[in-house]
Each structure stands twice: as C-alpha cells, then as structure tokens.
C-alpha positions as a Markdown table, in Angstrom:
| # | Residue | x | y | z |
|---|---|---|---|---|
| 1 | Unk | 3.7 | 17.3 | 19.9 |
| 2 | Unk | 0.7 | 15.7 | 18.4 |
| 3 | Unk | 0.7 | 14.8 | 15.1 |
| 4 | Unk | -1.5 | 14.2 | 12.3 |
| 5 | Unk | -0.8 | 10.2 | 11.3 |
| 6 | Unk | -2.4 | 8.1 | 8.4 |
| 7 | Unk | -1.4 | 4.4 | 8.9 |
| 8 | Unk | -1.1 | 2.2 | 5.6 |
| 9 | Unk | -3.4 | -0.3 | 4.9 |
| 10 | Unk | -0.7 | -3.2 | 5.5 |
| 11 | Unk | -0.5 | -2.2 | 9.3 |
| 12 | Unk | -3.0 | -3.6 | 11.8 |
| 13 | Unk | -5.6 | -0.8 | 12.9 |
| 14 | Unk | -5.0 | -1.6 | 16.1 |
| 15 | Unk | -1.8 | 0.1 | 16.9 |
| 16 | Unk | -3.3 | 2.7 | 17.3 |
| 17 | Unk | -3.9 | 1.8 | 21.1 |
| 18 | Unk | -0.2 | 2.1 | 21.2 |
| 19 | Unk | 0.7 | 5.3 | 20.1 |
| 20 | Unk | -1.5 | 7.5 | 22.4 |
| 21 | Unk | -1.5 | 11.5 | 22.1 |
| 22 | Unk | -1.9 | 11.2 | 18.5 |
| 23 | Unk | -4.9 | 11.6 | 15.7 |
| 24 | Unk | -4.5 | 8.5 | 13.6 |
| 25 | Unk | -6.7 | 7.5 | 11.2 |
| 26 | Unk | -5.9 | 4.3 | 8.7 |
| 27 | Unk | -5.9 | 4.5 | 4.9 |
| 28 | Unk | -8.6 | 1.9 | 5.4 |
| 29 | Unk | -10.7 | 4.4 | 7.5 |
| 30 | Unk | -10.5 | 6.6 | 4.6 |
| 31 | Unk | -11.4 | 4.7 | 1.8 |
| 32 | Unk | -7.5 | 4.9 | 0.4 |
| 33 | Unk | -6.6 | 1.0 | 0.9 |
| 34 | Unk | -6.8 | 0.4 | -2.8 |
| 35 | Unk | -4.7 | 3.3 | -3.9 |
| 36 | Unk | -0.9 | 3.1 | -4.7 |
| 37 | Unk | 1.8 | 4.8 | -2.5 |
| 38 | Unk | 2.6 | 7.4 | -4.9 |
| 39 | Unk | -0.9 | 8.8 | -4.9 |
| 40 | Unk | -1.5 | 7.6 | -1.0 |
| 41 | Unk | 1.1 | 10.1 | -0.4 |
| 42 | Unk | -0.2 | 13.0 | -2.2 |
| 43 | Unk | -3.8 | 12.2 | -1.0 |
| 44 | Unk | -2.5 | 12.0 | 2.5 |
| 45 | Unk | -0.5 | 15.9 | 2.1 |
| 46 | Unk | -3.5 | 17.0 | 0.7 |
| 47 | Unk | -5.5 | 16.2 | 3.7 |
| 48 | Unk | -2.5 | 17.4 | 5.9 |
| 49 | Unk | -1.1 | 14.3 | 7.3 |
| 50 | Unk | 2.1 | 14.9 | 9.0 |
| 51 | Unk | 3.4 | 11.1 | 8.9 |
| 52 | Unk | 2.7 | 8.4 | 7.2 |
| 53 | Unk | 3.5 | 4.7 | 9.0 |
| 54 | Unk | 3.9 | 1.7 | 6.7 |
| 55 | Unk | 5.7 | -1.6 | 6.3 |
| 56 | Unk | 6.2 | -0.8 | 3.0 |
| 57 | Unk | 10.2 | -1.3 | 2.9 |
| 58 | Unk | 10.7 | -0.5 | -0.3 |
| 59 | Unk | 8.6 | 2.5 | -1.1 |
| 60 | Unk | 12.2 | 4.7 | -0.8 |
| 61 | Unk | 13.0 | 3.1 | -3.9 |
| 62 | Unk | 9.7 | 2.7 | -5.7 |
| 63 | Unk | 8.4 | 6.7 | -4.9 |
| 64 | Unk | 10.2 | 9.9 | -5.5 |
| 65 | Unk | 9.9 | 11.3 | -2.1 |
| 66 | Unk | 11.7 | 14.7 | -2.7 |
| 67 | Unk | 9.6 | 17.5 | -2.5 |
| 68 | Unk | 7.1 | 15.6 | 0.4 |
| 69 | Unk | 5.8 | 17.4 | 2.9 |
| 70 | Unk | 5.2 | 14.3 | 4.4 |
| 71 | Unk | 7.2 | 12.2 | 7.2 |
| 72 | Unk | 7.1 | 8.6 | 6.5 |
| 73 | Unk | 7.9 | 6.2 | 9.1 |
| 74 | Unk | 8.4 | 2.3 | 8.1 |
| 75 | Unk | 8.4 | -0.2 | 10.3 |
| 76 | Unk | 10.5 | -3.6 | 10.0 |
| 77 | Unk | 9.7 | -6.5 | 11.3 |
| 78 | Unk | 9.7 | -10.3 | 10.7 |
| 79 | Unk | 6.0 | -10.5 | 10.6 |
| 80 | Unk | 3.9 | -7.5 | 10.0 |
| 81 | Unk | 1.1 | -8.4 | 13.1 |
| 82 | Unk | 0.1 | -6.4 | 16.1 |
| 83 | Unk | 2.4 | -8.6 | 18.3 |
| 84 | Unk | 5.5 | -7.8 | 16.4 |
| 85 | Unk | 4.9 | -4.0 | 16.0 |
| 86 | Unk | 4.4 | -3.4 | 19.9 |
| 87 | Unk | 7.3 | -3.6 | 20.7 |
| 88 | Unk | 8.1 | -1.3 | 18.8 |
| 89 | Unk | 5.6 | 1.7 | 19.6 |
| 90 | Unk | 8.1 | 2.9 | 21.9 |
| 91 | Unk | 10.3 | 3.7 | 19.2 |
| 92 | Unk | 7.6 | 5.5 | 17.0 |
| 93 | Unk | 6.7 | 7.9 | 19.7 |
| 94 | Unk | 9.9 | 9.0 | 20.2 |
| 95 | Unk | 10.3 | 9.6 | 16.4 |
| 96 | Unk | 7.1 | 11.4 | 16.0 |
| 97 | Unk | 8.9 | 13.8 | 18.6 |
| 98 | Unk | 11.5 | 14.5 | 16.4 |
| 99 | Unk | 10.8 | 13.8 | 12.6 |
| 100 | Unk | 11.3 | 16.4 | 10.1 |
| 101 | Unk | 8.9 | 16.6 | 7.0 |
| 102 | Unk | 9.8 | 15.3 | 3.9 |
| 103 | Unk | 12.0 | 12.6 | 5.7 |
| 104 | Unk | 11.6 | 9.0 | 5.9 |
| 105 | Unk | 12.7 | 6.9 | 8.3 |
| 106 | Unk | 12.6 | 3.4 | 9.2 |
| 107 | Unk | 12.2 | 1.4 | 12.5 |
| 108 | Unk | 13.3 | -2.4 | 13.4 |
C-alpha cells in the first residue's frame, strides 16, 4: 500500500532512498521546518498526509493526538543520522503496511 509520508525536519532527507514504494516529501521540502508539531500535524492532514515519521520521542506527551487522522511513526535511536536509521527502514515498511490512522507508533 503506498502511502502518503511527510518526514520531520529532524530526520535526514535521505531516508527516503530506503523506504521505496512510497511518496515522501520532508517538512523541509515544504517549507514547514520552522513550524511546531502541533501545527506540523494539522498542516500535514490538511495536505493528506497519511504518516508522519519523526524522532521526536516525546511529541505523545507534548501534542494531543486524539482526533488525528494522521499515523505517526517515531523513530529511536542513539544518534538521529542516516547510519543509525537504516537499519531500521525495514521496520518502517512493514509498519506502513499495517498502521492505522490516528495511531502513533514508535520504532528502535
């Protein structure tokens, strides 16, 4: 199932090249990297983004996320570079597969 994927600002652009069978575009891309999660997120459903990646661990406790429309993936890992998230593309694609909206989940 393709799906419709904004990547946050804190991610490298680059992952991309790892997550194949997608549209991704970065919050960079569209201008967003200055704006706050809360309004990233309601920019991003507005524009129909199905998922939202991040390393943003604690937006859970800093948004509201009830109501979203929006899947949010967050990715952990010790250092938030392209090396460290590779490994864990695998992971992401198989989560895109089955992801609900309005659900966040997060990925080590």
């Amino acid at each position: 199932m393709k799906r419709k994927i904004l990547l946050d600002h804190c991610l490298d652009w680059r992952l991309e090249r790892y997550l194949p069978g997608h549209d991704l575009v970065t919050a960079f891309d569209k201008g967003w990297d200055r704006v706050k999660n809360g309004a990233l997120l309601s920019l991003a459903e507005g524009e129909s983004f199905e998922v939202f990646i991040t390393a943003d661990q604690n937006l859970r406790y800093q948004q509201n996320l009830s109501g979203r429309s929006i899947c949010i993936i967050v990715l952990v890992t010790q250092r938030n570079v392209l090396a460290s998230l590779i490994p864990i593309a695998p992971k992401v694609l198989t989560a895109l597969e089955t992801i609900q909206p309005g659900t966040l989940i997060e990925i080590s």
